[in-house]
N, C-alpha and C positions, 0 to 999 in steps of 0.2 A: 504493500500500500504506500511505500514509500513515493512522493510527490513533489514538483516543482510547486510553487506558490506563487501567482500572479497578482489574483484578488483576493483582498480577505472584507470580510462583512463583519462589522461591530454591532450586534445588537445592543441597543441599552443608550440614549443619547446622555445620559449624565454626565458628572465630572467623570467619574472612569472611563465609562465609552467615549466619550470625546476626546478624552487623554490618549488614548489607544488608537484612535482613528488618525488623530494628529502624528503621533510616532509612527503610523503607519504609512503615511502620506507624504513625510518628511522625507523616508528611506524609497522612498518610487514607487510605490502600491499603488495602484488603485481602489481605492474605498470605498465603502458603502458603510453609511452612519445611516442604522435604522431606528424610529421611533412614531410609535402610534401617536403620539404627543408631539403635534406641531409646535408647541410653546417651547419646550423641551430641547426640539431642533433648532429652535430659531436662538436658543439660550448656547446653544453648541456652538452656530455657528459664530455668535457675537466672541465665544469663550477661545474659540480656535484661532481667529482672527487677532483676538488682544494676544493672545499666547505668541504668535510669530510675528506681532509688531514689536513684542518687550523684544525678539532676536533679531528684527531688523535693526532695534535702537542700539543692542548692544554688538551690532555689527560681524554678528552669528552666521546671519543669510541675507543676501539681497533682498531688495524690494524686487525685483522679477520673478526673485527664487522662493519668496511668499508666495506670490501668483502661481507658478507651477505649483509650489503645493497644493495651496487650496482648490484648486483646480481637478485636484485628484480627491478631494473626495466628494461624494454626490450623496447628498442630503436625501434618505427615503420612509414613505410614512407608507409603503407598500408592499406585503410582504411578496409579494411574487416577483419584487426586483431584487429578492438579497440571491442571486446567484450568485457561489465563488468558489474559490479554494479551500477555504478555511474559513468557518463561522467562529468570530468570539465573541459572546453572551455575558454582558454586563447587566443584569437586570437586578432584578429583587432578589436577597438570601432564602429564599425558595423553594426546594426541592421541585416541588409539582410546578411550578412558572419556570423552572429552568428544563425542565422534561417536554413541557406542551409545547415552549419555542424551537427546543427541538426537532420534536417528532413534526409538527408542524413543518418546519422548513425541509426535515425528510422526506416531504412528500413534494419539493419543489426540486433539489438538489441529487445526485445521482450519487451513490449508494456510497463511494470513496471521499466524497468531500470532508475534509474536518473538523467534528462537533469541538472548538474547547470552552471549557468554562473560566471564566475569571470568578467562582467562587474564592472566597478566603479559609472558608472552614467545612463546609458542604462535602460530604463523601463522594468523591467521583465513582466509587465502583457504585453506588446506590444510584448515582443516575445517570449513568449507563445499562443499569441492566433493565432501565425502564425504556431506553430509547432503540429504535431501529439500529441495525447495525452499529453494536455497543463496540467493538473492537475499535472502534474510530476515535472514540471519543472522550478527553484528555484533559487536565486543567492547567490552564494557563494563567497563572495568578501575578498579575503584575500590582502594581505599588503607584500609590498616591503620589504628589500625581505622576502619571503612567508614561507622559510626555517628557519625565527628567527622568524619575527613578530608573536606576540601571537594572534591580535586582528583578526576575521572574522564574515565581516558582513552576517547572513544569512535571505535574502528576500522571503518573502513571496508576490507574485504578486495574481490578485485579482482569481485568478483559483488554485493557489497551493493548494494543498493535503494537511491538517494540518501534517499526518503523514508521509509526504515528508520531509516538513520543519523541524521537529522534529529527522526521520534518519539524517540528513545532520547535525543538530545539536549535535546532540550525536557523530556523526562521526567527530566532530571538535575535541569534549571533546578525540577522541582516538586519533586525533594526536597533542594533548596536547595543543592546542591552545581557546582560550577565544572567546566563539561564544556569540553575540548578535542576536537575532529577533529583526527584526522591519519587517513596510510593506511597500510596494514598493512605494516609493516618489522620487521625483527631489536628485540626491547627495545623496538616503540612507540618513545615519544618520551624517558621520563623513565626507564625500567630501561635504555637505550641510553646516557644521557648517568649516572647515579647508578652504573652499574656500577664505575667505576673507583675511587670512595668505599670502596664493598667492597675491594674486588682492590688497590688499592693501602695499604690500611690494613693488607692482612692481609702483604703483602709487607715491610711493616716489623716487622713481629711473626715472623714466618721469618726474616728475616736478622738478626733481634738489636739492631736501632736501639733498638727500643723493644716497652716491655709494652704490651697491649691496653689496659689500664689508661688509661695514659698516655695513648694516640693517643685515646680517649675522651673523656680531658678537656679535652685542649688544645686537642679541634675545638669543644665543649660552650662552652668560653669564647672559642671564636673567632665564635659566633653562631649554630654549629647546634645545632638542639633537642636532638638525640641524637646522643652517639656511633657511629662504624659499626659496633662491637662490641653495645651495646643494641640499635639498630636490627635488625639482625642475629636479637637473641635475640626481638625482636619480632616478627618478622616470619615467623621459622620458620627455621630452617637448611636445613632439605630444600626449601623453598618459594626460598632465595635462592640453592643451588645450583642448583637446578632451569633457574633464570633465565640463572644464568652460564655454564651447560654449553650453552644453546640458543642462545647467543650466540655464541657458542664452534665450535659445529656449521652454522650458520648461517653466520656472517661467517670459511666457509674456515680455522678452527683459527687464525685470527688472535691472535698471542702475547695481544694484552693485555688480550686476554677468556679467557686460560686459569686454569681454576676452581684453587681454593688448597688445597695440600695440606693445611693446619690445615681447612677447613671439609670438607673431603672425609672426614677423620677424623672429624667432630663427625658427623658423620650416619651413618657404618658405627658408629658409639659411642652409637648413638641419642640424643646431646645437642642435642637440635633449638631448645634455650632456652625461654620461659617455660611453651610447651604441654608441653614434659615435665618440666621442674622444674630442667631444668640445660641451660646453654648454653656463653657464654663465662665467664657468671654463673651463682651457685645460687640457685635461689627456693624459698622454705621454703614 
């Protein structure tokens, strides 16, 4: 099954899929940014657009060389145009929404094309063995945003194609980004081991050691880029519980993956951080 890659199709117009369609665009694809949500798209393409004007300003890429990107990807609210080589699925933490866009587009796409998921925690073997020809279909877990980060996780669940996992992998290496193999476990490799970053930062913020604030900056000056409170607000609240519940359900209710009452509140309070304007922080 091993395959050339010409087009690849981003389901999901969010900051990830947008992120991903961008890096995809950048390295010579052709794109296809899908979304049922024309607001969604139109928020994509304002979001793509600023993204390779900050690398026009900082003299990354021409202004022609913007043009030829943007140019490559094509905006669709259709699913009968996402034909490609490889479909990546940014949608909702999901099981069954990440199976129905699937099985859905298997019925448009010819039998070789490549399902992967940008899940962060989601069992790739659980949904592949709900999709059409499971042997295909891989997770490609890239990093916020998905336009700079280098690092992408690519899973292998227990049906993947070695030579599935392998195009996907090479196909990292051509949009310049640092792919890992591993196999499909609770967290991958880096939400498995990064979770307690979360979980323990927040646990000092409930018992009253210390303000968010604080644990922010003391980690900021001890040599990581972002606080776990930014990170957080980056990343999406709903998107970072999401991660620690499945970890949670997964690894047997094991205490020290159990989700925190402070972020379980930020998301019934819809504070999901920068996507809605307010997190642990406010953004104007």
């Amino acid at each position: 099954m091993s395959q050339s890659i010409n087009t690849i199709c981003v389901i999901g117009a969010g900051t990830m899929g947008s992120g991903i369609a961008q890096a995809a665009a950048q390295n010579g694809f052709y794109t296809l940014l899908f979304d049922i949500n024309t607001e969604v798209l139109e928020k994509a393409k304002t979001a793509i657009q600023k993204s390779l004007d900050y690398l026009v300003n900082k003299e990354k890429i021409t202004a022609e060389e913007k043009a030829t990107i943007f140019q490559r990807i094509k905006f669709v609210t259709d699913t009968n145009d996402c034909l490609a080589d490889i479909v990546i699925e940014a949608i909702v933490e999901k099981v069954e929404a990440k199976v129905g866009i699937f099985n859905q587009l298997a019925e448009l796409n010819h039998s070789e094309v490549i399902f992967a998921s940008n899940t962060s925690s989601l069992s790739i073997s659980e949904i592949q063995s709900k999709v059409q020809n499971p042997q295909r279909v891989v997770g490609m877990h890239f990093f916020n945003p998905a336009q700079v980060m280098k690092l992408v996780e690519v899973v292998k669940g227990v049906e993947t194609d070695d030579a599935v996992a392998q195009t996907v992998y090479d196909l990292c290496l051509q949009l310049k980004k640092t792919p890992v193999m591993c196999k499909d476990a609770p967290g991958f490799i880096v939400n498995r081991v990064a979770r307690h970053y979360y979980l323990e930062a927040m646990k000092l913020v409930e018992t009253g050691v210390a303000a968010f604030e604080n644990v922010d900056d003391i980690l900021e000056a001890s040599g990581f880029k972002m606080g776990p409170f930014r990170l957080m607000d980056l990343i999406g609240m709903d998107v970072n519980l999401a991660v620690s519940q499945s970890l949670y359900d997964t690894c047997n209710k094991a205490e020290r993956f159990k989700p925190s009452t402070i972020q379980i509140e930020k998301v019934t309070n819809g504070e999901l951080g920068k996507k809605t304007g307010k997190g642990f922080y406010n953004y104007g």
